[in-house]
C-alpha positions as CSV (number, residue, x, y, z in Angstrom):
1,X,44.6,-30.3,-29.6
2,X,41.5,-28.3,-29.1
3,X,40.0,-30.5,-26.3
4,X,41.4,-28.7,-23.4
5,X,40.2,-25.3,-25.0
6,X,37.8,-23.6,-22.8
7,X,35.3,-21.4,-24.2
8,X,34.8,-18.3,-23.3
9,X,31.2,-17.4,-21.6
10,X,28.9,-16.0,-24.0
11,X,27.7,-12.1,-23.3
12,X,24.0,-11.5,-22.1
13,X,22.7,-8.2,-23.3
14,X,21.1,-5.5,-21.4
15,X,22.3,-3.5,-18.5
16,X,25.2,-5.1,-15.7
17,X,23.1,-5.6,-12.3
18,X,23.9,-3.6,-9.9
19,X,26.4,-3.9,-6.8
20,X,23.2,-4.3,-4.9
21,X,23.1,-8.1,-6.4
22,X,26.4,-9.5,-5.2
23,X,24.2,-9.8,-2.1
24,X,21.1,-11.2,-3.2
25,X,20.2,-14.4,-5.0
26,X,17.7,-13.2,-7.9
27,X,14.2,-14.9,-8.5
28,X,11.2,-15.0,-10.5
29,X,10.3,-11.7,-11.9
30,X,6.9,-10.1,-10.3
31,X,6.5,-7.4,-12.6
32,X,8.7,-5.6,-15.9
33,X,11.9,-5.3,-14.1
34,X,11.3,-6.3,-10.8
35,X,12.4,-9.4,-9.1
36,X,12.3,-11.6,-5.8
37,X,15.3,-11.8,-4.1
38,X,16.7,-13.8,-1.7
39,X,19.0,-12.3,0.5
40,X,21.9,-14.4,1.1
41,X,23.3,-13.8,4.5
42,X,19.5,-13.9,6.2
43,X,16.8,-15.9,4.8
44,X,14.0,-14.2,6.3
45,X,13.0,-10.7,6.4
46,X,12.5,-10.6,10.2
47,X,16.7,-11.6,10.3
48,X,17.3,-9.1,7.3
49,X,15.4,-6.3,9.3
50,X,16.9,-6.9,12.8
51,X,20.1,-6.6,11.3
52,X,20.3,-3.6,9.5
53,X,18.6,-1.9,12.5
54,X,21.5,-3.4,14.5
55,X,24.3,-1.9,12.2
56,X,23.1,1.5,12.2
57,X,22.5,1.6,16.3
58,X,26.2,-0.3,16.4
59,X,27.2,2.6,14.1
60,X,25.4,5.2,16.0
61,X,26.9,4.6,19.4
62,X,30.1,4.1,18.1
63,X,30.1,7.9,16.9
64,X,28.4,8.6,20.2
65,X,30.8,6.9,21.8
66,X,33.5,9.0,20.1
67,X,32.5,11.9,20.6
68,X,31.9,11.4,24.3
69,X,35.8,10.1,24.4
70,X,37.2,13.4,22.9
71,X,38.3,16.5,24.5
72,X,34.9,18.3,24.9
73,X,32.4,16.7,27.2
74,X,28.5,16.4,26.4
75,X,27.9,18.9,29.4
76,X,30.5,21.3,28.7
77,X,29.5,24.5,27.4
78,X,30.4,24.6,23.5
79,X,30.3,27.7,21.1
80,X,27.5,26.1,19.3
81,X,25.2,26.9,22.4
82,X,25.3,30.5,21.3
83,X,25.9,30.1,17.7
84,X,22.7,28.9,16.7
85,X,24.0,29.1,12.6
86,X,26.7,26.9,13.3
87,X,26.7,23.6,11.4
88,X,24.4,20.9,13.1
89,X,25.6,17.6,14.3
90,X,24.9,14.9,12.8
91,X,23.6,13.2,16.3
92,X,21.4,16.4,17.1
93,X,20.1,15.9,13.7
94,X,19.4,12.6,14.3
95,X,17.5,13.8,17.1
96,X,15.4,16.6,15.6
97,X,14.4,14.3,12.5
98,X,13.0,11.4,15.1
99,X,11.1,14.1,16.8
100,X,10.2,15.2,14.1
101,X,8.3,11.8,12.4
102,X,6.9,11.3,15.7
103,X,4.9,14.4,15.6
104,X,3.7,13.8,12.2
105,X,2.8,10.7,12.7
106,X,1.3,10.5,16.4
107,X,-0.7,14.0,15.5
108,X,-1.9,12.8,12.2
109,X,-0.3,15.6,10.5
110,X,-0.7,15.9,6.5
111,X,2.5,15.0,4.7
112,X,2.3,18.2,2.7
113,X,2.3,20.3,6.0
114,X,6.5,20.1,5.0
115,X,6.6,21.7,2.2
116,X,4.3,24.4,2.9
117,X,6.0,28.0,3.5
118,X,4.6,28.8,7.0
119,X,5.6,25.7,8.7
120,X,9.3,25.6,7.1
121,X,9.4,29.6,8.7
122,X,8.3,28.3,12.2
123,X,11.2,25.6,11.7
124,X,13.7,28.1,11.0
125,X,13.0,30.1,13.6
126,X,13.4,27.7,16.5
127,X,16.4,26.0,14.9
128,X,17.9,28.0,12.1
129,X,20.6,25.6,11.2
130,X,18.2,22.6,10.8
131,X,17.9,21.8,7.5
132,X,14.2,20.1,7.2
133,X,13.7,16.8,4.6
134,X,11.6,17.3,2.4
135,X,8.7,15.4,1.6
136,X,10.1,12.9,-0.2
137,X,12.5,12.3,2.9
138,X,10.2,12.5,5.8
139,X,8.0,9.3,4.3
140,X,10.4,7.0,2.4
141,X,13.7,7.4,4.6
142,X,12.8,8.7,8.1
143,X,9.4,7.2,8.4
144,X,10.6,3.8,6.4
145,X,13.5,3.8,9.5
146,X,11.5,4.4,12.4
147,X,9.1,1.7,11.5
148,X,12.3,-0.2,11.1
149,X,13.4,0.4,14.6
150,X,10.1,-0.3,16.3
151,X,9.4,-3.4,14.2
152,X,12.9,-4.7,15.1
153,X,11.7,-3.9,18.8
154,X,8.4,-5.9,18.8
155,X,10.6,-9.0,17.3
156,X,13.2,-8.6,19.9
157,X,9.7,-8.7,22.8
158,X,7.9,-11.8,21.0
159,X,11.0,-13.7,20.8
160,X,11.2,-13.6,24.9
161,X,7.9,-14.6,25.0
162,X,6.9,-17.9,25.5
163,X,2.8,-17.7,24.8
164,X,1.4,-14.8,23.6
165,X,-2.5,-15.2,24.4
166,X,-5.1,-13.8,25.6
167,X,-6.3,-13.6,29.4
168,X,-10.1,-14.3,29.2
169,X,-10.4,-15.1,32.4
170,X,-8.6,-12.1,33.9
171,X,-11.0,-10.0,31.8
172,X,-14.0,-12.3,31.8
173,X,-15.5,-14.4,29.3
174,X,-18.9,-12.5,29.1
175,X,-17.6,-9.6,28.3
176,X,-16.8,-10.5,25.0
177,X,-19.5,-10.6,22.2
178,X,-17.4,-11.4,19.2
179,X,-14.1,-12.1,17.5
180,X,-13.0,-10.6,14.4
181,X,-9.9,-11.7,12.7
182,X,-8.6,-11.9,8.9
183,X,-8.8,-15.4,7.5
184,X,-5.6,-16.8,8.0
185,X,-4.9,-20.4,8.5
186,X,-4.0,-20.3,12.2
187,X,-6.0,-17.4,13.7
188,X,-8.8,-19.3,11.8
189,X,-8.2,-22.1,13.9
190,X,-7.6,-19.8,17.1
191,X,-11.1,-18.6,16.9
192,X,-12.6,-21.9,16.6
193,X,-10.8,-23.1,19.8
194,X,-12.7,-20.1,21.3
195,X,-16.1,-20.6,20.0
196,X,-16.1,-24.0,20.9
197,X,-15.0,-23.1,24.3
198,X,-17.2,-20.0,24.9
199,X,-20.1,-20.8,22.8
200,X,-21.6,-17.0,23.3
201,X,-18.7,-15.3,21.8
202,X,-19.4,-14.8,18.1
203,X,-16.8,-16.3,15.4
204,X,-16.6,-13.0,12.7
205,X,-14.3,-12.9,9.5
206,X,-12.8,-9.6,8.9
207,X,-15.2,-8.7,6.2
208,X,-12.7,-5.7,5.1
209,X,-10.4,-8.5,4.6
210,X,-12.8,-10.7,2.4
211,X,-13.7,-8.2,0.0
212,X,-9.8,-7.5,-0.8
213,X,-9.8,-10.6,-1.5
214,X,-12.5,-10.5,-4.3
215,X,-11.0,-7.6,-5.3
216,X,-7.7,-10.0,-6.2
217,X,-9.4,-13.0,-7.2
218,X,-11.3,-10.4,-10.0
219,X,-8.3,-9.4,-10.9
220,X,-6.7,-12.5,-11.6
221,X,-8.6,-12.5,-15.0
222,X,-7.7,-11.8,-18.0
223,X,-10.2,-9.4,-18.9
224,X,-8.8,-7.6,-16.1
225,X,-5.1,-8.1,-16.6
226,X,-5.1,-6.9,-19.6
227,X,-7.1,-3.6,-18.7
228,X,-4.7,-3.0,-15.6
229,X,-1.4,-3.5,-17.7
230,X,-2.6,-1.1,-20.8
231,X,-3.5,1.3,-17.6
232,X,-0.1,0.8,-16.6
233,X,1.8,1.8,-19.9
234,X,-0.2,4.9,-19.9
235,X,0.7,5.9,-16.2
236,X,3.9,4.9,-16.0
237,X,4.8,6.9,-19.2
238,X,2.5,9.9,-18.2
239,X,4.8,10.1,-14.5
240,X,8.1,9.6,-16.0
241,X,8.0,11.8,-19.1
242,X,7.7,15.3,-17.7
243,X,6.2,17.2,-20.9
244,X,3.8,14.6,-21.4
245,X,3.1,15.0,-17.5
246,X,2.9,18.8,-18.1
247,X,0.2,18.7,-21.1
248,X,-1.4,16.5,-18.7
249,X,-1.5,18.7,-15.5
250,X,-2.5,21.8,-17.9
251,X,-5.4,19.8,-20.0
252,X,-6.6,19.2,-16.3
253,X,-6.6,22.5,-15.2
254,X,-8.0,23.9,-18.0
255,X,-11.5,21.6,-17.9
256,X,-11.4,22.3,-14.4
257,X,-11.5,17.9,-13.6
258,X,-11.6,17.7,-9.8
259,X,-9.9,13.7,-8.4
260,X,-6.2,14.7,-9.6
261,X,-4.1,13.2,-12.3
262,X,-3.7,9.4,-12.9
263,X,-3.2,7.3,-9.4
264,X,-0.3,4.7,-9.3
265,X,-1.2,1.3,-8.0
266,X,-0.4,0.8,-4.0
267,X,-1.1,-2.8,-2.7
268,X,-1.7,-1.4,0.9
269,X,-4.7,0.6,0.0
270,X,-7.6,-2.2,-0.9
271,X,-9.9,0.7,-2.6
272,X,-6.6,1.9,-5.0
273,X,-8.2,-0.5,-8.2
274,X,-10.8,1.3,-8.3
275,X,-9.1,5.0,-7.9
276,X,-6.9,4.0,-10.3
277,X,-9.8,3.1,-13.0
278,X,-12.1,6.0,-12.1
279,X,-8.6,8.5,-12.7
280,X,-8.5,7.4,-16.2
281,X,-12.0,6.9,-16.8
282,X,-12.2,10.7,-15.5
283,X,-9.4,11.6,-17.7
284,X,-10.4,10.1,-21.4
285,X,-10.6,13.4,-23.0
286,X,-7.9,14.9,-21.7
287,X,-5.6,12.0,-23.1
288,X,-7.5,11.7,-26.5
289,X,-6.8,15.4,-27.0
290,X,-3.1,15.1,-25.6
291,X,-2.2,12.7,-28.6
292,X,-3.5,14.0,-31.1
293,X,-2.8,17.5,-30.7
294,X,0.7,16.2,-29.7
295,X,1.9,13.8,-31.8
296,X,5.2,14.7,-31.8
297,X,5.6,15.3,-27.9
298,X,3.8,12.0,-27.0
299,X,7.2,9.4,-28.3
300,X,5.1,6.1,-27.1
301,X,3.9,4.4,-29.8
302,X,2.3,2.0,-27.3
303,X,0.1,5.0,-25.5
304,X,-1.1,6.0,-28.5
305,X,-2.2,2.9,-29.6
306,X,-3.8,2.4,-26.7
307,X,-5.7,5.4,-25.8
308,X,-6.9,5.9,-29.8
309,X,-7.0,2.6,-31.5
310,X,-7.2,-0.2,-28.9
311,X,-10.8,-1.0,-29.0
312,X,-13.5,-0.9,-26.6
313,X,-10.7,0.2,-24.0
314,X,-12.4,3.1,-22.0
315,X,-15.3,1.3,-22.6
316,X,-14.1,-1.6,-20.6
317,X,-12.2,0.4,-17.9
318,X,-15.5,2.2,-17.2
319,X,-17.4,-1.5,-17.2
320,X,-14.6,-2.7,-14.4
321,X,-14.5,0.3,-12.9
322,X,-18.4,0.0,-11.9
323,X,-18.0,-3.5,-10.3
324,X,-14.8,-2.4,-8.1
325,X,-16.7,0.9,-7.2
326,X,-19.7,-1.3,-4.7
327,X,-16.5,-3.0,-3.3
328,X,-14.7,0.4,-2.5
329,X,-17.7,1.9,-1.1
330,X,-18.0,-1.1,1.3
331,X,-14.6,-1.3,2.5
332,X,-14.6,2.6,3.5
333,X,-18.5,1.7,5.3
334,X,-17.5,-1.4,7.0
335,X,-14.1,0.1,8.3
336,X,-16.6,2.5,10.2
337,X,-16.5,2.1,14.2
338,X,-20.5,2.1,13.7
339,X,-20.6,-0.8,11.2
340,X,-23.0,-3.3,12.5
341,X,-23.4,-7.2,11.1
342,X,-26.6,-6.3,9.3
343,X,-23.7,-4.3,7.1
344,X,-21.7,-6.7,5.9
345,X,-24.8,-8.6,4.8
346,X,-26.1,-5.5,3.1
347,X,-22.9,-4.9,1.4
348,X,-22.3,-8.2,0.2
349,X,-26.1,-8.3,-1.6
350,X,-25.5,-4.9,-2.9
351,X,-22.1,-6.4,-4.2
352,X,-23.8,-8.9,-6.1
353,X,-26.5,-6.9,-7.4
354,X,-23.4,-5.7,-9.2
355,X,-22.0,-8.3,-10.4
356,X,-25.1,-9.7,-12.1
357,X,-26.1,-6.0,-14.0
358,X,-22.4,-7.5,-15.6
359,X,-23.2,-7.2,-19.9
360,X,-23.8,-10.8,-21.0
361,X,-22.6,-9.8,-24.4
362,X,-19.8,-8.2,-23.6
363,X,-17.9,-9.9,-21.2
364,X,-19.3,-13.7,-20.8
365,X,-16.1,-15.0,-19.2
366,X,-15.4,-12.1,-17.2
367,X,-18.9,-12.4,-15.5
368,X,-19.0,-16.0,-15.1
369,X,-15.4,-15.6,-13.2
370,X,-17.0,-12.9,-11.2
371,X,-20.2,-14.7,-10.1
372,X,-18.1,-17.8,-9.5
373,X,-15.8,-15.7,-7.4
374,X,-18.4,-14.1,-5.6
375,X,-20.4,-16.9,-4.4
376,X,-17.2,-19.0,-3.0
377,X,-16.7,-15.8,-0.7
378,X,-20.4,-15.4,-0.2
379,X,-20.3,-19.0,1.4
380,X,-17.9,-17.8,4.3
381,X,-20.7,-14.9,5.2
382,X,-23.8,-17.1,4.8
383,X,-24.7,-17.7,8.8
384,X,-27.8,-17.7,10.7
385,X,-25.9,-14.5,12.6
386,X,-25.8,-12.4,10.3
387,X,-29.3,-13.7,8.6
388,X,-30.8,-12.7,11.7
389,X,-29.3,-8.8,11.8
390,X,-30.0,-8.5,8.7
391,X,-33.6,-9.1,9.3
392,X,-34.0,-7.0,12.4
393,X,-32.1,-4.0,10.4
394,X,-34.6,-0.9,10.5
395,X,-33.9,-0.9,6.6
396,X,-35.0,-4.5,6.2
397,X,-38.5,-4.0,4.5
398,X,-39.1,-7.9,3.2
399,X,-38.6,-7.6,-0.4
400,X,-36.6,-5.4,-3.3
């Protein structure tokens, strides 16, 4: 009798997903509340990306196309040529905001030039009924779709290509000195093709590239892990609680600390570890002084755990923060036009200088991982080449 009973799916707590699910297959989560997701009507990002450019141009020039169909043609004189309040199109904006990111960007413009008073009075005046984005805007929605567009572009050029390579011959051979690539797989192999070919041309890792990957590898212990995720309980709950955020900004201004508040962690940027340790190394008394004068403002149990009783903590942060700080500084140096070979040596012995002034006593494990680390990228770098610029470097004195 009860056999042919069904029973009824069992309830998962938390908060429904959102709409934006129906059209994604969820995976592994990469961090608290953040997921990979596999989007199920393109498997690849290239596919995802073409096609949403393709919508909105499909959507664009139907509008375009329209308008163009109606009554009033594009070169007919409208009331909007004298009206200059009159409510802007929606095209013309479209228009205005490309222009717009384009001179930003191509002119290296500050982001904050938007916001500021002066500029947003200039706008006005040439265009009164523009209204300009705001920061916020200009860099995650219009510059986010204009890299869009051109990506979607270069895809749409290398797919009609057949072999994308380059001409040695048209240039000539002897003209070249070196190759310098990151250390993927294929461009790995690539450059080995060339060296064997063209034994004069130099086969160079992207040394830029190699010490971001340090940086990672360094990270990937636990010493550091669990450093970088208290850091990230303080920050997060620092940005999103605005009178927390308020003390903050006030506590700063009134010791007069110059770097800024706390940084947020950006993968892009392969110096942001140590920013982000240095901004809270800076900031220790500020935040001891925050919670306790604060105890009823500051809600997190976990922050204030953290910041007064975890121990050893800014200890630690300021003992990580001095190995990532040699690895920053030679990122910024070797990303220089005028960095030379005998550099990246330099930088790489000045790196492990470093690592081995690590406290024995304090953090065995973590310095073991480091030197370990170390070496195995050391190993890439260890050629007669760069041995022999080293040597002939004006600073190269022979010993110390």
């Amino acid at each position: 009798m009860f056999d042919n009973i069904i029973p009824e799916k069992l309830k998962t707590g938390g908060c429904p997903k959102k709409p934006i699910w129906r059209f994604f297959e969820q995976g592994d989560e990469v961090d608290k509340g953040h997921y990979i997701a596999m989007c199920l009507a393109y498997h690849s990002v290239r596919e995802a990306v073409k096609y949403m450019v393709e919508m909105r141009e499909e959507s664009s020039n139907f509008t375009s196309t329209k308008r163009k169909g109606s009554q009033v043609e594009k070169d007919q004189t409208t009331l909007a040529n004298f009206y200059k309040n009159s409510e802007l199109g929606n095209e013309r904006k479209g228009v205005i905001d490309v222009a717009l990111i384009k001179a930003f960007v191509c002119c290296d413009l500050p982001w904050h030039l938007i916001d500021h008073p002066f500029f947003i009075e200039l706008l006005r005046q040439l265009r009164p009924n523009y209204n300009l984005p705001d920061r916020k805007t200009l860099i995650n929605t219009l510059l986010t779709e204009k890299i869009l567009r051109v990506s979607v572009k270069c895809y749409k050029l290398l797919d009609k290509e057949d072999y994308l390579t380059l001409v040695l011959d048209d240039i000539g051979a002897q003209k070249f000195a070196g190759i310098v690539t990151d250390a993927g797989s294929n461009v790995h192999a690539a450059r080995n093709l060339l060296s064997e070919k063209f034994p004069h041309i130099l086969n160079i890792r992207c040394i830029a590239h190699s010490l971001n990957l340090i940086t990672k590898d360094l990270m990937k212990h636990a010493f550091a892990k669990r450093i970088i995720q208290w850091y990230m309980v303080i920050v997060t709950y620092f940005k999103k609680s605005h009178r927390p955020k308020e003390l903050l900004d006030l506590k700063i201004q009134e010791k007069r600390i110059l770097g800024g508040g706390l940084k947020t962690y950006l993968d892009t940027r392969w110096t942001m570890v140590h920013e982000m340790l240095d901004s809270i190394s800076r900031l220790e008394i500020c935040l001891k002084e925050i919670v306790n004068k604060n105890p009823n403002v500051i809600a997190s149990e976990a922050v204030k755990t953290i910041i007064n009783r975890k121990r050893g903590f800014f200890n630690d942060v300021c003992d990580l923060a001095n190995i990532m700080k040699p690895i920053k500084e030679a990122i910024l140096n070797l990303e220089s036009n005028k960095a030379t070979l005998a550099d990246c040596y330099f930088f790489l012995a000045y790196l492990g200088q470093s690592i081995n002034k690590i406290p024995e006593d304090d953090h065995v494990a973590f310095r073991q991982h480091a030197i370990k680390t170390f070496n195995e990228h050391f190993k890439l770098y260890n050629f007669d080449e760069y041995l022999l610029t080293y040597y002939i470097h004006p600073r190269y004195r022979g010993k110390n």
